[in-house]
N, C-alpha and C positions, 0 to 999 in steps of 0.2 A: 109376802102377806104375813101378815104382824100377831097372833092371837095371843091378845094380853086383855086381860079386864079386872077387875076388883079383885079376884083370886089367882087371879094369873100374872103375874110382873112382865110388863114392858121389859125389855133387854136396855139397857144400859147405851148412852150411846156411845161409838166408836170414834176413833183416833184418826185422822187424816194422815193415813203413810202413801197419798198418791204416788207420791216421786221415790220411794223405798230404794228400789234398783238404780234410781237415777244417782241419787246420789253417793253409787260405791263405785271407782275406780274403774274406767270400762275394762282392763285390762285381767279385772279378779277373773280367775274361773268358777263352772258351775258348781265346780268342786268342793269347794272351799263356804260354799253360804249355808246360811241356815235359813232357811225359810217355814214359813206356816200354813197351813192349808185347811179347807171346809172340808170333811167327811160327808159323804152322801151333799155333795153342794148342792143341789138345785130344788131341797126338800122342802123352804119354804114355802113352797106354792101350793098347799094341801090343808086342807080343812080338819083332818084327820089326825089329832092332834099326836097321839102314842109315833104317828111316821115323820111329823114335822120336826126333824132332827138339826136343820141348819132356821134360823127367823129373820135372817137379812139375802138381799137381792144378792144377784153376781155382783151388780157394780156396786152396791154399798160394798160386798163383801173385798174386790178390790180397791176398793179407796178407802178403807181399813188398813191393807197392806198384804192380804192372803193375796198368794203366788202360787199357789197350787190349787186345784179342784179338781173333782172327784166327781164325775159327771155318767150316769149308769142312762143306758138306752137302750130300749125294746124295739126291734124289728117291727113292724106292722105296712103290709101293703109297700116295702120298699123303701122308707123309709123312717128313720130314726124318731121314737117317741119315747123324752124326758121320766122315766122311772122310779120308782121305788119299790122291788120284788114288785108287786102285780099293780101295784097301785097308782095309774097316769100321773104326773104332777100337773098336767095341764098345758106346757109347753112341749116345743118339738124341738131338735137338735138345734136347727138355725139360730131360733130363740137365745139360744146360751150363746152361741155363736156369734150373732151382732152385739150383745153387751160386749161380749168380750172383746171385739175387733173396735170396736165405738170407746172402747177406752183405752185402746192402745193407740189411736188414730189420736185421742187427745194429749198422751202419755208416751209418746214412742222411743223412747230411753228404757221401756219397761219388755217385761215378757211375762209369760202366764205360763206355766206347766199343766197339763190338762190328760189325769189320766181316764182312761175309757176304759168302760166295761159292758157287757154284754149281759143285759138283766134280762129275766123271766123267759119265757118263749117266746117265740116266734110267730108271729101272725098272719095269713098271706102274700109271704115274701117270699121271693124266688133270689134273691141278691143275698149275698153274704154281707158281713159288718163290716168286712172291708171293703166292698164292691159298695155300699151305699156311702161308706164315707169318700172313696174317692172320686165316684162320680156325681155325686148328690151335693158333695159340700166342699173338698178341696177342690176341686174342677174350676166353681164357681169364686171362690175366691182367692185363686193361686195363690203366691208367696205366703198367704199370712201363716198358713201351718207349716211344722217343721215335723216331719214322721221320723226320720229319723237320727241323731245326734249323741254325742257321748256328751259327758259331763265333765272331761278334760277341754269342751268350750268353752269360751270368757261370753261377759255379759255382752259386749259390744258385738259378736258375733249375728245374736240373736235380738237384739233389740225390734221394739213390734212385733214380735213373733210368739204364737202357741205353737207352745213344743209339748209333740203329743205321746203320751206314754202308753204302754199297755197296761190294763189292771189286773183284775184276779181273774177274769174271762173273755176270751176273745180278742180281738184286734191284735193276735200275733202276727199275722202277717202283712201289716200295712205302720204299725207303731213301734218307736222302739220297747226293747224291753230290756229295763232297769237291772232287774236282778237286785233289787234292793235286800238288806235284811230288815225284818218287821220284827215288831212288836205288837201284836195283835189280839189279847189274851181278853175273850167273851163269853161264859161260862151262862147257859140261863139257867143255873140252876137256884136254892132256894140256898144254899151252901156258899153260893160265890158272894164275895167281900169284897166290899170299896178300898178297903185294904190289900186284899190280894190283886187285886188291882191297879193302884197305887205302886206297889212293891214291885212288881212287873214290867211299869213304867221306869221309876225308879232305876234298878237294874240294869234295864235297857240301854239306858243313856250313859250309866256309867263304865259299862261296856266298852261302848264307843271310847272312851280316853284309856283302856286295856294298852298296854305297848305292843301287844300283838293281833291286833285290830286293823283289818287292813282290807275292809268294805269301802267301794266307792259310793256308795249312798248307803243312808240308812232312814227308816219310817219309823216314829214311836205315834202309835197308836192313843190318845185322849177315851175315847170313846169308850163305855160298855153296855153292855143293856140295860135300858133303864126300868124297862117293864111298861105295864102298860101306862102308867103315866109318865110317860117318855123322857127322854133321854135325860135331860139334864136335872132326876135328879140324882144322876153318877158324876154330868159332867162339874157343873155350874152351884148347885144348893149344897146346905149343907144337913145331912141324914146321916144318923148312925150306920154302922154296918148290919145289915142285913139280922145276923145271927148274937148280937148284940145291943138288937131295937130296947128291951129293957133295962141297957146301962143308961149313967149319965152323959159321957160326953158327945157330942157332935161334932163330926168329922169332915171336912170342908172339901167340895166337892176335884176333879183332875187338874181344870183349869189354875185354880187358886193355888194347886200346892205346885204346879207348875210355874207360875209366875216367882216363886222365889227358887226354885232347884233348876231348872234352868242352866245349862252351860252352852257354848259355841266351843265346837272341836275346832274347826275354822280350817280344817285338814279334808273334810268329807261332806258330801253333801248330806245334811240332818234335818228333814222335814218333821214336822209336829204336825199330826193331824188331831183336828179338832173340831165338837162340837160347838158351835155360838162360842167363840174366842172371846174371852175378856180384853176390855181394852189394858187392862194393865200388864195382859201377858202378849196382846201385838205391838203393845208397847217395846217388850223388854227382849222381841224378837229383832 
């Protein structure tokens, strides 16, 4: 669901990376790629504009070329319903679930990373989060999930296949878990900077090419609060920082300065998580 009008900008259109994975080497491992991925992916779906943090579908967002999603789910009556902190998105687990399987069905050279997380409470459930995902949804659709996997697999291993991770809650005992290092840095305060921001991002990445760096995956974090008029204007616009609104320059939003800082360690798996990805930086993934 798209909310753009005369003061609000349409999003840009995206890049056709259908065949992304298709066309690397079946043999590379997960190791070795960089991929991109939607933060809070399933947020389009809300009317509620400060929470609409992702403006394209799952399968727009895959036929762009994001490989990773971020997919949070509230317990209720047994099964899984599509989140954000309290706020329904309107879909239910499955939902995300046939996009994603309906495009690997047409793409099956591809794979999807899909981590889980266990948002808000719990509502007359008696099943845990891993008791409804395994009988509720991998039950039903055998093979296509992968629970659990290292990242010393090649793509060819995995091909068709969501390989499911655990997130910041829950689904420890049904998914793997990464053990990634993050970059995560979201301060709401009236203090925090697009530039402290940035420099954290920054950092992060550079990190990773350190000689004595020696993580099998790593997350750099896009995203930071944007306030109440939502996310992008940290990720995507370009606003002053915060505690500098009365200087002159304008400072271009995570996206943008990521599309030219940007490196591939090509050693480790390095996800960029992002809100509304420019197509010039799924591009230069």
């Amino acid at each position: 669901m798209l909310l753009c009008s005369p003061t609000i900008a349409c999003p840009p259109a995206l890049p056709d990376h259908r065949y992304f994975l298709t066309k690397l080497p079946e043999s590379q491992q997960i190791n070795t790629l960089a991929l991109i991925g939607s933060h809070d992916s399933a947020t389009y779906n809300t009317l509620i504009f400060a929470a609409q943090i992702q403006q394209r579908s799952i399968t727009e967002q895959l036929n762009a070329g994001i490989r990773v999603l971020d997919i949070r789910v509230r317990r209720i009556e047994n099964v899984s319903a599509i989140h954000h902190d309290s706020i329904y998105l309107g879909m239910m687990f499955g939902d995300i679930v046939n996009e994603v399987w309906k495009f690997l069905r047409r793409h099956p050279y591809e794979f999807v990373i899909m981590f889980l997380q266990d948002e808000f409470y719990s509502e007359s459930s008696t099943m845990s989060e891993c008791e409804i995902l395994e009988n509720r949804y991998i039950k039903i659709y055998g093979n296509l999930f992968v629970q659990f996997w290292p990242v010393e697999d090649t793509i060819k291993e995995h091909h068709g296949k969501i390989l499911l991770a655990r997130g910041n809650n829950g689904f420890g005992l049904c998914t793997v878990s990464l053990h990634c290092d993050q970059q995560n840095l979201c301060k709401r305060t009236s203090t925090f900077t697009r530039t402290a921001k940035w420099n954290a991002i920054a950092a992060f990445q550079d990190k990773i090419f350190n000689a004595n760096s020696s993580e099998s995956c790593y997350i750099n974090y896009l995203p930071a609060h944007g306030g109440i008029i939502g996310p992008n204007t940290i990720d995507n616009k370009f606003w002053s920082d915060i505690p500098e609104f009365l200087g002159t320059g304008l400072r271009p939003g995570m996206n943008y300065r990521m599309i030219k800082y940007f490196r591939n360690p090509k050693n480790t798996l390095y996800i960029i998580m992002a809100d509304n990805p420019l197509p010039q930086l799924l591009d230069k993934m």
